[in-house]
N, C-alpha and C positions, 0 to 999 in steps of 0.2 A: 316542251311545255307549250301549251296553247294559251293565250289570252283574246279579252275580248275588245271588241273596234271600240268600246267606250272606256275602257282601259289606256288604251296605247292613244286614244285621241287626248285624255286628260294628261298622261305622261306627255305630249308632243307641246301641247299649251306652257306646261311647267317649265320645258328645256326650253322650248323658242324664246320666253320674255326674262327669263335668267341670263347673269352675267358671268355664271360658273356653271352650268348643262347638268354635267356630271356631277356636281354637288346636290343640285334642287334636285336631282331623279334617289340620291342617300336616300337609307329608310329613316325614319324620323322616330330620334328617339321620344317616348312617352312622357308627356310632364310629370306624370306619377312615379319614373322609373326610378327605381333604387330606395323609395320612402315605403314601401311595403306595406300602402292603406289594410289590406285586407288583417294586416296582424294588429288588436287591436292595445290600447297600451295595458291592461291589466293582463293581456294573455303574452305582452310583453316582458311583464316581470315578472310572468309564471316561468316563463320559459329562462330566463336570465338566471332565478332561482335554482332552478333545477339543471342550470347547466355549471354553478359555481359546487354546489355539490356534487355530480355528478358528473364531472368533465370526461370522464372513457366512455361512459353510454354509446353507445350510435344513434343518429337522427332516429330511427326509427324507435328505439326503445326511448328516445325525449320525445315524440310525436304518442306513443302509446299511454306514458304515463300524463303526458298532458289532459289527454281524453277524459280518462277517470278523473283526472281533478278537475275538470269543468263537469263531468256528471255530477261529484261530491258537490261542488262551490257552483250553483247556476248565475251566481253574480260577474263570475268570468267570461258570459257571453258567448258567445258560437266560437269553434276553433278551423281557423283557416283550412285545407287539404295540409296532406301530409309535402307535396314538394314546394309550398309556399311555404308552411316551416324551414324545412330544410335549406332554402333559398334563404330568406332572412336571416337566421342563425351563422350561416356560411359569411352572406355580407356583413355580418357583424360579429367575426372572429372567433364565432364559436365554435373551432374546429376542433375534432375528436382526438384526444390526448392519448396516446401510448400508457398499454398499462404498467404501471411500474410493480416493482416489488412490496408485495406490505413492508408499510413502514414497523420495526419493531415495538416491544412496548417499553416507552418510555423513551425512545429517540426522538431529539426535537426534530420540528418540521423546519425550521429555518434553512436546511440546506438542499430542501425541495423547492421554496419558494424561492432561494437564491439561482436556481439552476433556470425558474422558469421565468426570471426578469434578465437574461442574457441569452443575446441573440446564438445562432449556431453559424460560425463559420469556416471555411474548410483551411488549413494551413500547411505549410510547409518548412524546413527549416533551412537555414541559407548553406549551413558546412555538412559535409558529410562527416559521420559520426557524430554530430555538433548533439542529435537526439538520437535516441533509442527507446523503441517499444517493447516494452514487455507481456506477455499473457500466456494463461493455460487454455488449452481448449479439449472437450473429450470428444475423441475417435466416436465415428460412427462404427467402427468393428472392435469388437472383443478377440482379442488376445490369449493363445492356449497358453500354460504353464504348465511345469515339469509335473506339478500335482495331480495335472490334467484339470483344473479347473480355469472357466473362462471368467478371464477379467474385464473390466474396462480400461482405456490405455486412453494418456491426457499426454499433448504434446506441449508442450516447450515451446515458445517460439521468439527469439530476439531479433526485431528488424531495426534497420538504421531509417530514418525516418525522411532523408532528400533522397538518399537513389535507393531505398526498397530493398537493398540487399538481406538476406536472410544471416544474420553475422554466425548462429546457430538457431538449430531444430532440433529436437531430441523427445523420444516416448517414453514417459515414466506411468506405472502402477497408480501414485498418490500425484495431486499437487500440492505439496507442501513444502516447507520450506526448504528440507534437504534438497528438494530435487532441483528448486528453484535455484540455489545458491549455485549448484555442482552445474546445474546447465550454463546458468549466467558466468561462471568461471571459465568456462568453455569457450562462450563468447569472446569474454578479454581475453585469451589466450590466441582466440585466430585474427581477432580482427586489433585487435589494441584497445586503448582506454577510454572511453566515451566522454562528452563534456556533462551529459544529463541523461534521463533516465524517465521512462513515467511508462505509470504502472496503474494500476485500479488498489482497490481499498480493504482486497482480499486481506486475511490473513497470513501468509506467509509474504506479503508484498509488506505488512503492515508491522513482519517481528523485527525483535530488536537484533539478532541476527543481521538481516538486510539493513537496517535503517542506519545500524552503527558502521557495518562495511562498505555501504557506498559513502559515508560520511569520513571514513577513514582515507579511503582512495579517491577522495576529492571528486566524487560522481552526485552534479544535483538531484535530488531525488525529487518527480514532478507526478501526483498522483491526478487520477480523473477525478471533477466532481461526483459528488453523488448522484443516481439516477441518470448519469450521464454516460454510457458507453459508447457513444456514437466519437468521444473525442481520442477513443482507442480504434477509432473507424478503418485505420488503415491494416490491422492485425485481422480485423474481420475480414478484410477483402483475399485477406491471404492463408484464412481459412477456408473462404471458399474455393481458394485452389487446390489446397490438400483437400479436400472433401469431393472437388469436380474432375481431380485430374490424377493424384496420388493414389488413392482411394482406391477408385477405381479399376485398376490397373494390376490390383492387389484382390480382386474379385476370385480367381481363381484359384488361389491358395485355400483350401480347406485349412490348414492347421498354420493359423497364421502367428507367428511367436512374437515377442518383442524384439529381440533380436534382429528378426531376419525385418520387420519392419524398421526398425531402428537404421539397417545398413540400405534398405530399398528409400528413407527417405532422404539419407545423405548421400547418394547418388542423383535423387530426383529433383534435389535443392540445387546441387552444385553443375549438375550437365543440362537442368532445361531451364527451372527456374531462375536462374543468374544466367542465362544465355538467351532468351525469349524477351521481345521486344515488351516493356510496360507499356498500355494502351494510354495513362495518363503524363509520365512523363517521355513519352516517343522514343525510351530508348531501352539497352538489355540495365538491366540494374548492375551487370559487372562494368558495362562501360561508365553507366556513370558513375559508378563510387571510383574505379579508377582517373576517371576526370576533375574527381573534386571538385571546388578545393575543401581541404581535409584540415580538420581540427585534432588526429585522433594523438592520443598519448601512448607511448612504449606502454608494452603490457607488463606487469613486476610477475616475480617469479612466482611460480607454483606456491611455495613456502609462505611467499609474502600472501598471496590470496585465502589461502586456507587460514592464515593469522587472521587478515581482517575480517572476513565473514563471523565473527562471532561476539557475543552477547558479555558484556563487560558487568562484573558482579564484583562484589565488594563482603569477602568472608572474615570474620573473627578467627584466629589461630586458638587452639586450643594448646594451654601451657604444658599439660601431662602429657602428651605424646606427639605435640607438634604435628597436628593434622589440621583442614577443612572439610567442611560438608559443601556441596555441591549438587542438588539434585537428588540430594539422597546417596550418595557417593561420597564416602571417604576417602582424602586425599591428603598425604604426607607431604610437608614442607621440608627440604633439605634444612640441617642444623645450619647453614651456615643464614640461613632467614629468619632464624626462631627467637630474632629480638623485634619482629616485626607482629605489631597487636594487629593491625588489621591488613590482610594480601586481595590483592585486588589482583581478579582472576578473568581470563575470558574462556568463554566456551562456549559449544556446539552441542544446544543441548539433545541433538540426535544425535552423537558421537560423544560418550563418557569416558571413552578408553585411554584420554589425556586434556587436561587443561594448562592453560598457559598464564605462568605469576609474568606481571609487567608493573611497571613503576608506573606508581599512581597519576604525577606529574607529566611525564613525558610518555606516557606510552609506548615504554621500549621494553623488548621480550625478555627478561631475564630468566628463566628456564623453562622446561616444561616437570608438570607435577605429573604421579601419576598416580593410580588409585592405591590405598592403603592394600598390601599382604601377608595379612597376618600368620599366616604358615611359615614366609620364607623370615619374618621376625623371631618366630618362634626357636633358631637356632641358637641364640644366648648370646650371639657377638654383636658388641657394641661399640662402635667409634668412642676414644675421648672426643668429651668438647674442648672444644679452642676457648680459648681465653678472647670474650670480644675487645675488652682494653685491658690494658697491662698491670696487672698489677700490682699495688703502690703501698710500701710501707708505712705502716699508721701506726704513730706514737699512743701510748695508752690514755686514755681521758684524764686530767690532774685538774684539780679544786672545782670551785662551783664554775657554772659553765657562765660566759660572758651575757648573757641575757639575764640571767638571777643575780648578778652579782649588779648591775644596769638596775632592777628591778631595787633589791633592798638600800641602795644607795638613794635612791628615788624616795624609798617610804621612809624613809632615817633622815629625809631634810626635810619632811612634813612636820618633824617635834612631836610627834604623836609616842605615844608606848607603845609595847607591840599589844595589839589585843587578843591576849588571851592570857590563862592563869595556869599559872606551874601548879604540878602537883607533892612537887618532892622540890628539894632542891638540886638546881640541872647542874649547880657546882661539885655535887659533893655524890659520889657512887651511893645507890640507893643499898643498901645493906636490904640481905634476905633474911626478913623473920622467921625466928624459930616454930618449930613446928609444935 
């Protein structure tokens, strides 16, 4: 760069009679700077207008419609260039919002306005297993079937939330509840019992299926705000591993099954994924979940998890043939339950083929039902019933009963007469007139 002798002679002035050189030679900020004269205050509250409505716009699409409304309204005055907008707007917070999801109709707003008065910030939890993330995500590739047709294939993915381990991964057809339950099972079976849990506001996150079985096996359930995914952020970062690295790698499979995906990503979970250094916590995620320290609980048996993942319902027994309806499902109550008016039942309502009676109080299994079969009834053999209590010889009923006899003793010390009139005398046998 070239300057000029009357340049550098003014700069030489400035630093010789200064008691900081390098300070007096600073560019000097403007006294106008940051007050934006050029925006004036009515194109002020056009813009502030149009930006509480319109908060996902872009600068340019708020500078475009501003235009026309100063052509409509000439009372608005001349409008600054468009990076004078854009400048002002930026130093006064009007920064371009993410677009969210239409809100449905008839969903309050209160839980968008609650999302955008809290700040965002990033977390971690102190024990390993202490959290766990839940989410579905869909495969960028389709999936062939025996049918020969191509699906799409949604993966499963449960992370512990301090050292990033993958606890399971699994590709299912749907996400819904089944799949979610059977995956999440899976989980507690490799890794143990979680302290907590948090999940988004899907529906299969949201049945009573999940909400009763983490509540049974003492797992807090911790969902994302609304419009908030960014606080399930760490599931994302691990979809774009499977998307950057699994994926990929699976490019040359023409005839890609679930299966063979299924077994190529529980290899690529367990031999790179949990052995590859995390860029944010400096280390493999195997080493830190085995460094703890660890909160996790023994995992209950298979039997015990299949009981609790399911939906607690409350049927009426039907008297004539000691059955429930369930989903449309008839189900036979053994006789030795059939003084019980209402069974309180749980079920899986993707699996009919058996529901579980438990005691209303304590929640303990007391057998499984299974659906009513009327064929094999058809045979004519019949259990006696048992006798539910024993019993008891009963003397035949003699004179008036103790409440009537209470009763006329009662209206016989009133003095009154009885009211009413004989028709015959009640002494004497009424004789039958001749014919």
């Amino acid at each position: 760069m070239r300057f000029s002798v009357s340049t550098i002679e003014r700069w030489y002035y400035q630093a010789r009679d200064a008691a900081r050189p390098i300070v007096a030679l600073e560019r000097k900020v403007p006294r106008h700077a940051g007050s934006h004269p050029a925006v004036t205050t009515s194109v002020r509250a056009a813009i502030t207008l149009l930006y509480k409505q319109h908060p996902t716009w872009s600068y340019q699409l708020h500078y475009d419609n501003l235009k026309a409304l100063a052509r409509e309204d000439p009372s608005l005055g001349a409008v600054p260039s468009y990076p004078t907008v854009r400048r002002y707007m930026k130093d006064t917070g009007m920064q371009r919002q993410a677009r969210r999801r239409p809100r449905a109709p008839g969903e309050p707003e209160s839980s968008l306005i609650e999302v955008k008065q809290r700040e965002v910030r990033s977390y971690e939890h102190a024990y390993v297993h202490g959290l766990w993330h839940l989410d579905f995500h869909e495969g960028s590739r389709k999936v062939l079937l025996s049918s020969g047709v191509w699906r799409a294939a949604f993966i499963l993915g449960v992370l512990d939330d301090r050292s990033r381990i993958c606890c399971h991964a699994q590709w299912y057809l749907a996400q819904d509840t089944e799949a979610l339950v059977h995956g999440f099972n899976q989980a507690i079976l490799k890794r143990g019992l979680p302290r907590s849990a948090m999940m988004d506001n899907g529906s299969a996150m949201s049945s009573a299926e999940m909400i009763q079985g983490l509540k049974r096996l003492s797992i807090e359930q911790l969902t994302t705000l609304p419009y908030s995914p960014e606080q399930n952020g760490k599931q994302e970062s691990f979809w774009g591993r499977v998307e950057g690295r699994l994926l990929p790698m699976l490019e040359g499979e023409p005839q890609l099954t679930l299966q063979l995906l299924n077994q190529a990503t529980q290899a690529w979970v367990e031999e790179e994924y949990h052995r590859t250094v995390h860029s944010e916590i400096g280390e493999t995620p195997l080493a830190r979940a085995l460094r703890g320290p660890s909160v996790v609980r023994p995992s209950p048996s298979t039997d015990e998890l299949r009981r609790a993942f399911k939906a607690e319902l409350t049927r009426k027994q039907r008297k004539s043939d000691g059955t429930i309806s369930v989903e449309g499902v008839r189900f036979e109550v053994p006789s030795r339950y059939r003084t019980l008016v209402r069974c309180t039942v749980r079920v899986a309502r993707w699996d009919l083929s058996s529901v579980d009676l438990v005691d209303p109080y304590t929640g303990v299994h007391l057998t499984t039902l299974l659906p009513l079969d009327k064929q094999r009834n058809a045979d004519g053999l019949r259990r006696a019933l048992r006798i539910a209590a024993p019993r008891l010889s009963t003397p035949a009923p003699s004179g008036i009963a103790p409440r009537m006899r209470e009763l006329m003793r009662d209206y016989a010390a009133t003095g009154l007469p009885p009211a009413y009139l004989t028709q015959h005398d009640e002494d004497q046998e009424q004789e039958d007139p001749s014919p």
